[in-house]
C-alpha positions in Angstrom: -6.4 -17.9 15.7 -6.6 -20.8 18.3 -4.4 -22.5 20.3 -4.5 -25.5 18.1 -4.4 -23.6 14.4 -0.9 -22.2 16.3 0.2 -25.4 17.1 -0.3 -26.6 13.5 0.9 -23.9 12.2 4.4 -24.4 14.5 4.9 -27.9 13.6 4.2 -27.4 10.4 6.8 -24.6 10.1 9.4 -26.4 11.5 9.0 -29.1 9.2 9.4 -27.2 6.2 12.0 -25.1 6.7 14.2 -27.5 9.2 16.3 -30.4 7.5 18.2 -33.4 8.9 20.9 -35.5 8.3 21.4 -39.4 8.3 23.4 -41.4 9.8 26.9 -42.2 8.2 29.3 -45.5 8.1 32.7 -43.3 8.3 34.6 -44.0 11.1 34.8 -40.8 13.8 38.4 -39.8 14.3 39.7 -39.4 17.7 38.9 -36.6 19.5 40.5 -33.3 19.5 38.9 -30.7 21.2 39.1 -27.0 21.2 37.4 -24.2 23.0 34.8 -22.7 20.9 34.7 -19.4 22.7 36.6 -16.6 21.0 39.6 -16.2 23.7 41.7 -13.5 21.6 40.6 -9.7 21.9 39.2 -9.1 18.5 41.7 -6.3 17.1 38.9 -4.2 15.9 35.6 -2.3 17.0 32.4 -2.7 14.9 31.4 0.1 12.9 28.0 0.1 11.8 26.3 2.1 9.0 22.9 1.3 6.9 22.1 2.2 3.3 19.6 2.0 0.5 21.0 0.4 -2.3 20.0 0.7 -5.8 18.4 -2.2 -7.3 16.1 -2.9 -10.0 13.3 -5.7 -9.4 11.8 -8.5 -11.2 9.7 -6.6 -13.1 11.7 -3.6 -14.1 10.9 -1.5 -11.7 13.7 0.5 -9.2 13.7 0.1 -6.1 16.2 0.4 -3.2 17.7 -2.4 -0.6 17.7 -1.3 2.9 20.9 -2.6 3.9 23.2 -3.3 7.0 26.8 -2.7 6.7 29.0 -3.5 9.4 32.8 -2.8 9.0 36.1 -2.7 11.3 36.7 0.8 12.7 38.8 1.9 15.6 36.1 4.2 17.5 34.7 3.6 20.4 31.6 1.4 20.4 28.4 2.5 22.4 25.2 0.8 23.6 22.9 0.0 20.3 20.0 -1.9 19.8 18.8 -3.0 16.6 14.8 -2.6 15.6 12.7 -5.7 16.9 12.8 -9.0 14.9 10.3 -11.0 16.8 7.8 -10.0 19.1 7.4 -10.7 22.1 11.4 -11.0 22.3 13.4 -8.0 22.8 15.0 -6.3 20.0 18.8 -7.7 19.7 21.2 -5.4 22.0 25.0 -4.8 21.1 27.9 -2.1 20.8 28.2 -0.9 17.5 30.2 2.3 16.5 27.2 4.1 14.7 28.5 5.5 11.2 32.1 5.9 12.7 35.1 6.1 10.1 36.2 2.8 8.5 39.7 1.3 9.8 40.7 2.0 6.0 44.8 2.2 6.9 44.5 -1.6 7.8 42.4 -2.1 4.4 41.3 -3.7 1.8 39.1 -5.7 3.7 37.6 -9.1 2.8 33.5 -8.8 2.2 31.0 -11.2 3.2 27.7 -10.6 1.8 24.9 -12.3 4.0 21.8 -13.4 3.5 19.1 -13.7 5.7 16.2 -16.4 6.1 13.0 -16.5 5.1 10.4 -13.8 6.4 13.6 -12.6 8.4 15.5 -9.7 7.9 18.7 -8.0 7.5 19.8 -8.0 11.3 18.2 -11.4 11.2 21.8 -12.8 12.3 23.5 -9.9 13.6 25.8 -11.6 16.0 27.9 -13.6 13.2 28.1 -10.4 10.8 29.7 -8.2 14.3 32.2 -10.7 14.8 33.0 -11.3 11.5 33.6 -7.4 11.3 35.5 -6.9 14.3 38.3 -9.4 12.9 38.9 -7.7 10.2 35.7 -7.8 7.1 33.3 -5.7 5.6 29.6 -7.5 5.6 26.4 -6.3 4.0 23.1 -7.9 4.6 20.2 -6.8 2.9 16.4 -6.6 3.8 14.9 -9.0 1.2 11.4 -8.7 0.1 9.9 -12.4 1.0 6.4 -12.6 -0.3 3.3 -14.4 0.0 2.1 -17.4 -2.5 0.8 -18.0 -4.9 0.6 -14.6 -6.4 3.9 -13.6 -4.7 2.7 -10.0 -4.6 1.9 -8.8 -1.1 5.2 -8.8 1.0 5.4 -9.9 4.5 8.3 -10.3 7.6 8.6 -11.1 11.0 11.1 -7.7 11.7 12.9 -5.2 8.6 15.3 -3.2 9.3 14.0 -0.5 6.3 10.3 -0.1 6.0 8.2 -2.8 4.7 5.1 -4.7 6.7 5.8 -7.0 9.2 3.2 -9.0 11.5 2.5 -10.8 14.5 4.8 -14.5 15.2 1.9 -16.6 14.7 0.2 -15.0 11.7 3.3 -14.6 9.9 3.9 -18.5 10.8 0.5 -19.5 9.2 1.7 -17.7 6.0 5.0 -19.3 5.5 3.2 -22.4 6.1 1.0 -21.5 3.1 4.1 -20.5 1.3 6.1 -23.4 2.0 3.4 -26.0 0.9 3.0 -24.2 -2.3 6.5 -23.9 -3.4 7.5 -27.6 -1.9 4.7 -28.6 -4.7 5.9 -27.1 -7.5 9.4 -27.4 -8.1 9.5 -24.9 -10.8 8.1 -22.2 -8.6 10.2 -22.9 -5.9 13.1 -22.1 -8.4 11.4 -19.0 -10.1 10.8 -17.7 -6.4 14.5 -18.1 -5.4 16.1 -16.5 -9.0 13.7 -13.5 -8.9 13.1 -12.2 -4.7 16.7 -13.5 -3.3 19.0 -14.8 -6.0 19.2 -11.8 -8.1 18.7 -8.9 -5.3 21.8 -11.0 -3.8 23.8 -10.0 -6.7 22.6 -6.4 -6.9 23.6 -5.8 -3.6 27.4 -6.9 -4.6 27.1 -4.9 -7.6 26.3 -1.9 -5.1 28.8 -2.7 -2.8 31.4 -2.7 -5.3 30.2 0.3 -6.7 30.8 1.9 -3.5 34.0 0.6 -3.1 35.3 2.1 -6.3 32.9 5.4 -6.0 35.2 8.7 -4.4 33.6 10.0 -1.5 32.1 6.9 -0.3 32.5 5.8 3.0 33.7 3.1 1.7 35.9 3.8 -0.9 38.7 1.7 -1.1 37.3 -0.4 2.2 36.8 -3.7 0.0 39.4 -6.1 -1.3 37.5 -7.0 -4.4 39.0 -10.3 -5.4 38.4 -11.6 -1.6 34.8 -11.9 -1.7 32.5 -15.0 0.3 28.8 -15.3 1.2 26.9 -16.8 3.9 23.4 -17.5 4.5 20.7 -18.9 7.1 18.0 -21.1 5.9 16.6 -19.5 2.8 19.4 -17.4 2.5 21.6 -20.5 2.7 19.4 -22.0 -0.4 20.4 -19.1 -2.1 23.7 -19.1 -1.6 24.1 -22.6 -2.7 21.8 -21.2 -6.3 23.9 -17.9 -6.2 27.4 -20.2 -6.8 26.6 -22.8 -9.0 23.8 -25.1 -8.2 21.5 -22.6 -10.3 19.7 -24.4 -13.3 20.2 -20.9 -14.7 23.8 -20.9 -14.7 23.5 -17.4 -15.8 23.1 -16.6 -12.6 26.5 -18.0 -10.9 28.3 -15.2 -9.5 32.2 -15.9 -10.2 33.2 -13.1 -7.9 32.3 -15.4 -4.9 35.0 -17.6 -3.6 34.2 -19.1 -0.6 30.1 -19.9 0.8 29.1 -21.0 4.4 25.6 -22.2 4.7 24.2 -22.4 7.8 20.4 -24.9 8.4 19.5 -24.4 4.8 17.4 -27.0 2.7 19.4 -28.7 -0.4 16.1 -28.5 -2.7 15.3 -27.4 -4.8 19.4 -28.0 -5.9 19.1 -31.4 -5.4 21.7 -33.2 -7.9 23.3 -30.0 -8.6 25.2 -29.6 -5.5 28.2 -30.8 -7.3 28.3 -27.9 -9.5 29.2 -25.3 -7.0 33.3 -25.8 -7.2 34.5 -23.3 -4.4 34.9 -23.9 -0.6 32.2 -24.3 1.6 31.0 -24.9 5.3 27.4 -26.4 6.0 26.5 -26.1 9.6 23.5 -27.8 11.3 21.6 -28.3 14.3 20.9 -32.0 16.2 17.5 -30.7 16.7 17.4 -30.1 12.7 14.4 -32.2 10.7 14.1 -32.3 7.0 12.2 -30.0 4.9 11.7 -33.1 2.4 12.8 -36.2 4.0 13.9 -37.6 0.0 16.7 -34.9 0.3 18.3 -34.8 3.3 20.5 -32.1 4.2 23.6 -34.8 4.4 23.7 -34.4 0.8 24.8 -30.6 0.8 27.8 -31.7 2.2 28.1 -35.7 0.3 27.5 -33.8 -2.9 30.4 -31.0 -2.0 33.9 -31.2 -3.7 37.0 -30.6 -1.7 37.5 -28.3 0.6 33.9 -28.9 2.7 33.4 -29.0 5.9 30.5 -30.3 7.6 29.3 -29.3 11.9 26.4 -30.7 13.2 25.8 -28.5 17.1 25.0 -30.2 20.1 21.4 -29.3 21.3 21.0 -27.0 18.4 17.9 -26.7 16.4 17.0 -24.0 13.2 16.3 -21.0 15.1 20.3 -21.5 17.2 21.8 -19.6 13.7 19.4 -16.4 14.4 20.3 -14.2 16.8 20.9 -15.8 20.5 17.2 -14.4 22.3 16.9 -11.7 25.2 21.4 -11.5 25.9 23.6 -8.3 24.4 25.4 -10.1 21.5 28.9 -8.6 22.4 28.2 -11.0 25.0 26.5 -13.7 23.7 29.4 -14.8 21.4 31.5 -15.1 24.3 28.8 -16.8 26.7 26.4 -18.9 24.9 28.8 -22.0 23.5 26.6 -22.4 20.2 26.8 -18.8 19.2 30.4 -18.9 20.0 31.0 -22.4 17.7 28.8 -20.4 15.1 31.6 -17.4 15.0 34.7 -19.3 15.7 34.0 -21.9 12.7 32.3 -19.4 10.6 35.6 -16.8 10.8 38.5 -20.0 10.8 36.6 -20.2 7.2 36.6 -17.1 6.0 40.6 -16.6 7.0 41.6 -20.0 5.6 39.8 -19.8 2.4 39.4 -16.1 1.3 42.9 -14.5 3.4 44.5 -17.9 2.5 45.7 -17.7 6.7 47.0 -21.6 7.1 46.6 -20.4 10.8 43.1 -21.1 10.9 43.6 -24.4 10.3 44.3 -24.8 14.1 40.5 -24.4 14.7 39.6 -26.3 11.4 41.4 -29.1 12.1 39.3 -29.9 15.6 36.3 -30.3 17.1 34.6 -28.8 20.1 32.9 -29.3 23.1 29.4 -27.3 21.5 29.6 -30.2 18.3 27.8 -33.8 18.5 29.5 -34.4 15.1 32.2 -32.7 12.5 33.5 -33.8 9.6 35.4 -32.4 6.6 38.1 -32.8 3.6 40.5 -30.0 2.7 42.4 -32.3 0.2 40.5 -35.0 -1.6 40.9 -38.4 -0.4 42.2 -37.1 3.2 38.8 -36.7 4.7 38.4 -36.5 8.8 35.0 -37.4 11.3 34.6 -36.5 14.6 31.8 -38.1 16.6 28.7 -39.9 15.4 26.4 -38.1 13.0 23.0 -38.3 15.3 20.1 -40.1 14.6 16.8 -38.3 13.3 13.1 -38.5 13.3 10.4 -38.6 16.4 11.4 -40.2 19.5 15.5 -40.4 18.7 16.0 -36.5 20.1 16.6 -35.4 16.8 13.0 -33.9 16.2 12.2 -30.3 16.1 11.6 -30.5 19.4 13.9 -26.6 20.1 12.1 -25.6 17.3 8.7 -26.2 18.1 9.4 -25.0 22.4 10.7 -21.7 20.4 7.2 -21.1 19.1 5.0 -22.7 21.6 6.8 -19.6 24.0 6.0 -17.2 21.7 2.3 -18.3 21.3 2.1 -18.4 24.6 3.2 -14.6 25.4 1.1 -13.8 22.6 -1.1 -12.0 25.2 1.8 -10.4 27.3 2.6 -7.1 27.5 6.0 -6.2 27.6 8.8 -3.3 27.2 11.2 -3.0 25.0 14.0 -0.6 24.5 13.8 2.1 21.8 15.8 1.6 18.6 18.4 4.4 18.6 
């Protein structure tokens, strides 16, 4: 493929899976700032295990979901890296406590279940799931099984964490381009692709994770505080979330075990004008650098559509890729170093504790901005709602283009032709 197919293919990408959000009359509150980085020793280590869960597909047949389990422990972490998500970059490095004993005296633990974006994988976003682990939950994230239109038979990714075929940056971009036109054109499809390859495997994993819970002998029996349960997502996996509690037009599919959903860069089709439906808290975070995926539904709505509590956090020089895993830096590091990823886990736990623990002391982060957000807004009580900032402007030429986006993939075409070394997954 050439240069310029790649360069197509790149801006096309990021227009269809990046959203934006206009510009809004509310008037910003004064400023009150707080340090996004994560000051407080987190009282656990990371323990880290993966499993094949049970799961029976679309069609009947069974099948397994490789998935990522990360869980508070007290042994010692060690050096880790996870398998490689996107060549050229280095796979992700941490500390993890590989398959170590549960902290199950301080239990039952919250779970989060997350879900990844599209093409991605489980590990996809890695860096959220260890913090939220070592302060105290139990997080699963599954490979799902993205696939290719317009049969949506032959299964592709840029990494997996279980077996599966994955390819090359720029070949798997010219795919999701295909996908993304197709499904952008047919609303129907977009909704039968969602139910049947994310919404439902979403819910299976639950099932298996509460299975496991309740099952003797399991590692993590008794781990899981069963009526504490939330969900998160990036990009497609935040589309899914918003179908998986309540915005379905298959309400069949509304999981009532969920009680709390943050959504990170996700699209708000094809839920558009059903938004409303989904009844428990949620966070929508965003990126300046953000553009829409359909420029009739921008992704202002997710949160203009929300009931009481929602919370809305545009970052600062952000764009879709910032909610993946921060490139080429340890992510025990990372969260502490790199002011976005740190924003990402500080907002992302405050919550988690305030709306699944019920912790009123995470309303000290909730209840201010910081230094990595261009704009924050949110209601905890309807009628009492608070803006910090000036929601950015979008579109070419106001610096709220996919300009991140689109020097993201422009670096990876061009090391397309560079060797380089990259630590063994252990």
């Amino acid at each position: 493929m050439d240069d310029a197919r790649a360069a197509r293919s790149g801006r096309h990408l990021s227009g269809l899976l990046i959203a934006c959000s206009l510009a809004v009359g509310a008037a910003p509150a004064a400023e009150e700032r707080a340090d996004a980085t994560p000051t407080a020793a987190a009282p656990f280590s990371v323990g880290y295990r993966v499993c094949e869960l049970p799961y029976t597909d679309h069609n009947g047949v069974k099948a397994a979901l490789t998935t990522a389990v990360w869980y508070p422990t007290r042994a010692a972490a060690k050096a880790y890296a996870y398998p490689p998500q996107t060549a050229p970059r280095r796979p992700p490095r941490t500390r993890l406590a590989l398959d170590a004993a549960p902290a199950g005296d301080a239990g039952p633990f919250p779970l989060v279940l997350f879900i990844h974006g599209g093409f991605g994988c489980a590990v996809s976003n890695a860096f959220l799931c260890e913090h939220l682990a070592a302060n105290g939950y139990v997080v699963c994230a599954s490979d799902y099984s993205d696939r290719l239109a317009p049969d949506f038979r032959e299964q592709l990714a840029f990494g997996r964490l279980g077996p599966g075929r994955t390819g090359r940056p720029w070949r798997v971009l010219v795919e999701v381009g295909r996908w993304a036109r197709y499904v952008h054109a047919d609303h129907d499809a977009f909704v039968r692709y969602i139910n049947s390859f994310r919404v439902k495997p979403a819910s299976a994993s639950l099932d298996a994770m509460i299975d496991l819970n309740r099952k003797t002998g399991s590692p993590f029996h008794g781990l899981i505080d069963e009526k504490r349960i939330g969900v998160a997502g990036h990009s497609m996996g935040g589309t899914t979330v918003q179908g998986l509690c309540g915005a379905n037009t298959r309400s069949e599919l509304t999981d009532s075990r969920i009680r709390a959903a943050l959504i990170l860069s996700a699209a708000v089709n094809p839920w558009e004008g059903r938004l409303d439906r989904i009844t428990i808290p949620r966070m929508l975070m965003y990126g300046d650098h953000d553009e829409p995926v359909n420029p009739r539904f921008p992704r202002r709505l997710g949160y203009l559509q929300a009931v009481a509590p929602r919370y809305w956090l545009i970052l600062k020089d952000a764009h879709h890729v910032t909610f993946g895993n921060p490139p080429d830096e340890d992510l025990s590091v990372a969260r502490r170093s790199d002011p976005k990823a740190a924003a990402i886990c500080r907002y992302g736990l405050a919550f988690f504790d305030r709306h699944l623990r019920k912790d009123r002391r995470a309303d000290a982060v909730l209840s201010r901005t910081d230094k990595a957000l261009t704009y924050y807004r949110y209601e905890v009580v309807t009628g009492r709602e608070r803006v910090f900032g000036m929601e950015p402007p979008y579109g070419p030429g106001t610096g709220g283009d996919s300009g991140g986006v689109r020097h993201f993939i422009r670096n990876l075409w061009r090391k397309r032709l560079t060797p380089t070394s990259r630590p063994a997954h252990r």
